[in-house]
C-alpha positions in Angstrom: 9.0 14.9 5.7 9.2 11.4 4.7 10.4 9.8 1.4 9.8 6.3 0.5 11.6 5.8 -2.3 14.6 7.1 -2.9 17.9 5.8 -4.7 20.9 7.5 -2.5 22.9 4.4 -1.9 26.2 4.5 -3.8 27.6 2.5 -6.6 24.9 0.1 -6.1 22.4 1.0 -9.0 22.0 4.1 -11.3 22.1 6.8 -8.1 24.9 8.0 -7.2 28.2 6.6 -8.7 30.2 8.2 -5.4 30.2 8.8 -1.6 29.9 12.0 -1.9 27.0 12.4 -5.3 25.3 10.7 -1.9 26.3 13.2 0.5 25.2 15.3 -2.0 22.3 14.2 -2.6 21.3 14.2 1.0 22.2 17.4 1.1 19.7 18.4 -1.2 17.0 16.4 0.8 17.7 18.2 4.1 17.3 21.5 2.1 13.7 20.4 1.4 12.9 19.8 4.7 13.0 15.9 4.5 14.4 14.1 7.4 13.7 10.4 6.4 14.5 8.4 3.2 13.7 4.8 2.2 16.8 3.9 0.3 15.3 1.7 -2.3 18.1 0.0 -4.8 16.7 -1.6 -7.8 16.7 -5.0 -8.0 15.9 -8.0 -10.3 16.5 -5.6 -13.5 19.7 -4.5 -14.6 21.0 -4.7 -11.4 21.1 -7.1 -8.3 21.3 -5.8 -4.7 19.4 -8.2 -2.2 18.5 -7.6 1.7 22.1 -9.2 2.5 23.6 -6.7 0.9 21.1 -3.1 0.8 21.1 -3.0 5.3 24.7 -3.1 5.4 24.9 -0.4 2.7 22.6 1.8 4.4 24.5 1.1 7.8 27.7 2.7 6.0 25.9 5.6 5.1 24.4 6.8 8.0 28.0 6.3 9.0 29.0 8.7 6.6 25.9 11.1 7.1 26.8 11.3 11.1 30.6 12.2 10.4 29.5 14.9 8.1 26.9 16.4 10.7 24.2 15.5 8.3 20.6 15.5 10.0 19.1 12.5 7.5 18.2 9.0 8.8 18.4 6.5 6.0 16.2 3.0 6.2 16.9 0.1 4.5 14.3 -0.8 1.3 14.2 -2.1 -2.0 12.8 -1.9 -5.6 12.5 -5.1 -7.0 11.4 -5.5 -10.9 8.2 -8.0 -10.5 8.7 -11.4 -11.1 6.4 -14.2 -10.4 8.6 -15.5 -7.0 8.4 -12.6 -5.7 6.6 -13.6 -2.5 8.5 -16.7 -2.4 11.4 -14.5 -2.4 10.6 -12.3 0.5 9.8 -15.4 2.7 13.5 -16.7 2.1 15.4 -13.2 2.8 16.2 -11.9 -0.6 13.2 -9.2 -1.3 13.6 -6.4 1.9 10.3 -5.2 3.1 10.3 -1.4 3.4 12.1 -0.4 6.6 12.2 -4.1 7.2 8.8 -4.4 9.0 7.8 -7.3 7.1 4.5 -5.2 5.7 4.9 -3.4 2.7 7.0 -4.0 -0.7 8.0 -2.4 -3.6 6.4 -3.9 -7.3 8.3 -2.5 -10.3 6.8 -2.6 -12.9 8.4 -3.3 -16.9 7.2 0.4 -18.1 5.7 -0.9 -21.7 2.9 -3.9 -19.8 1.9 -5.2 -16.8 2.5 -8.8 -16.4 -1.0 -11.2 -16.7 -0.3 -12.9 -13.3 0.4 -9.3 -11.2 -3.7 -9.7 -10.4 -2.8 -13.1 -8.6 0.5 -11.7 -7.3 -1.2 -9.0 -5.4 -3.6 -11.6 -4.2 -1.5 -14.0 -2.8 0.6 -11.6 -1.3 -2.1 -10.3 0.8 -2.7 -14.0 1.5 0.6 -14.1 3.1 0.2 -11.1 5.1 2.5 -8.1 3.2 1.7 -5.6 1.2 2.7 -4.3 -2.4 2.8 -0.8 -3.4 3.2 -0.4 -7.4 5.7 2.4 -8.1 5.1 4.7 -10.0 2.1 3.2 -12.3 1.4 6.6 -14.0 4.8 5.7 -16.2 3.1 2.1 -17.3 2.6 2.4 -20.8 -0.4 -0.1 -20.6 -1.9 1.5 -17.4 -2.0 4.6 -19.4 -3.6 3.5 -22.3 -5.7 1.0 -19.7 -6.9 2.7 -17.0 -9.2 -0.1 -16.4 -6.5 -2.7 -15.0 -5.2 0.0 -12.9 -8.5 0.5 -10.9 -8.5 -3.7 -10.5 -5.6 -3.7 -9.5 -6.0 -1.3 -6.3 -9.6 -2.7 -6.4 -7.8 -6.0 -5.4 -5.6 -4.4 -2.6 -2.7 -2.9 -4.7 -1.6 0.6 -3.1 -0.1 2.9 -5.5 2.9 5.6 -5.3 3.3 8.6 -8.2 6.6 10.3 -8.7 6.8 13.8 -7.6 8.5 14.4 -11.1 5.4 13.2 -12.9 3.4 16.2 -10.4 5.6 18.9 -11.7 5.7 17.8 -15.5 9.6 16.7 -16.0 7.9 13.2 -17.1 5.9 14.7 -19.8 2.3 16.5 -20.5 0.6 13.1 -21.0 2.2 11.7 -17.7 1.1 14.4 -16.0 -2.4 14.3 -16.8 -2.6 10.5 -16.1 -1.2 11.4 -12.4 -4.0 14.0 -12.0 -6.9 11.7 -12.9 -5.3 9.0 -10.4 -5.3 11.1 -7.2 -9.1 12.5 -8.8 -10.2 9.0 -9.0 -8.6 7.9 -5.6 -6.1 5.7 -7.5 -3.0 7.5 -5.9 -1.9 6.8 -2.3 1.8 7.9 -1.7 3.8 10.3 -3.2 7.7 9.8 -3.5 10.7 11.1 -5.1 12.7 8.7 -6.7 15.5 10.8 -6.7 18.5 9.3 -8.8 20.6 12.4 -8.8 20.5 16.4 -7.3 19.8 17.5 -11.0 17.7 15.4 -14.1 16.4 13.1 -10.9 16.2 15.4 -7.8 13.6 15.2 -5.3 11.2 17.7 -6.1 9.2 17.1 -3.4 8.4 21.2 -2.4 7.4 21.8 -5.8 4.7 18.7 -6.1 3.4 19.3 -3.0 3.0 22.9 -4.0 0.8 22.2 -6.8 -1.2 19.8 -4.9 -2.2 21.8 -2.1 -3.2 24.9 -4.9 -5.1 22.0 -6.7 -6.6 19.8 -4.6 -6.0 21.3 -0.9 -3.8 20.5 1.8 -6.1 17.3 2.9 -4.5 15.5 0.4 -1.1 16.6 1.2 -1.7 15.6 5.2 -3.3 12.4 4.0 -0.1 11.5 1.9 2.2 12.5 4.5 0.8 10.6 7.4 0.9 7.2 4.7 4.8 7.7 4.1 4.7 7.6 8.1 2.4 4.8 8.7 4.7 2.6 5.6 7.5 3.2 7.8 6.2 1.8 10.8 4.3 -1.1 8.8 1.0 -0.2 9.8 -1.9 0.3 7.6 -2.2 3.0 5.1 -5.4 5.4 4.6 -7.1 4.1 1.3 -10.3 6.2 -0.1 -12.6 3.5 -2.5 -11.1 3.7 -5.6 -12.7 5.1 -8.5 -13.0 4.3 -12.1 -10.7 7.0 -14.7 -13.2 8.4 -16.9 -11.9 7.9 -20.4 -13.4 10.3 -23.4 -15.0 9.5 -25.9 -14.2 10.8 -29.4 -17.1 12.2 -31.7 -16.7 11.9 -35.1 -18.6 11.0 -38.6 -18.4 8.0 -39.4 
């Protein structure tokens, strides 16, 4: 198994604070039958860690994985807060593609809007020949309460990737249910971890994929897998035509 995003590089970001939290952690991933992990350090938020710095950091710790008899290959990635350079940014060396193939990026977005120019962004990124990949959109405060933008936005060539965390419920009843109408309404391409941490921020990657299969079959679950595969190698993702969220309608006298 594959996971894209995953925040197991230490002391760079609010992972682990140690070596070993990150030993650790992989651990943990092993145990859930994962063999590959996108190490994706934030960026352009609280913290700063640019491609000079992330590919040497992931060199160390395969280092460290191999002296510890560790079976986990860790690629180089990043998880930049959007800005309106971004593309700019990638062209001179400081945004890392995922797995450094020059295809796909990371788009965080701020959790309470979306940005007025990210429609243009994804645009002219496309333009240039990469990618972006919104993480984790079901936790957008504005996407939530706009599912609308959301559909434009993959409409437009944005793919999308939900946190196995907001699958399984530790994100909340309401984030839940906003996950579940994006992978109805073909919204939802990739499924990732974001681990943090073996405990509040562990993988959980079993347990999603668990209730996906009981809930909407193990198609989606091969469809998902063979995506995190194809991101790694920077080839083209499987996208179904997206489909507009239904939103209800209250009845009431007025």
């Amino acid at each position: 198994m594959i996971d894209i995003h995953c925040h197991i590089v230490p002391e760079v970001d609010d992972g682990p604070k140690s070596i070993e939290e990150s030993m650790a952690l992989a651990r943990l991933a092993v145990s859930e039958s994962i063999h590959t992990i996108i190490a994706t350090p934030h960026h352009n938020s609280t913290y700063t860690n640019e491609r000079s710095t992330i590919i040497p950091a992931v060199e160390s710790l395969n280092e460290a994985l191999r002296k510890e008899g560790i079976d986990l290959t860790i690629v180089p990635g990043q998880e930049p807060r959007i800005f309106g350079e971004i593309i700019e940014a990638i062209q001179h060396g400081e945004i890392l593609t995922l797995n450094d193939k020059n295809k796909y990026f990371f788009i965080e977005l701020p959790f309470d809007q979306v940005p007025r120019y990210t429609e243009k962004l994804i645009y002219n990124a496309q333009l240039q020949g990469v990618a972006p990949i919104i993480v984790h959109p079901e936790r957008n405060a504005e996407l939530l309460e706009r599912p609308e933008l959301l559909y434009r936005l993959v409409k437009n060539g944005a793919i999308t990737q939900v946190t196995t965390s907001s699958i399984t419920g530790h994100f909340g009843k309401k984030i839940k249910k906003f996950t579940e109408e994006m992978i109805e309404a073909d919204l939802a391409h990739l499924v990732a971890s974001d681990a943090h941490n073996t405990s509040s921020r562990a993988f959980r990657m079993e347990e999603s994929f668990s209730i996906i299969e009981k809930k909407y079959g193990l198609s989606l679950i091969t469809q998902w897998r063979e995506n995190a595969a194809l991101v790694l190698e920077g080839k083209h993702v499987y996208m179904e035509p997206p489909k507009r969220i239904k939103q209800k309608k209250w009845l009431g006298l007025f």
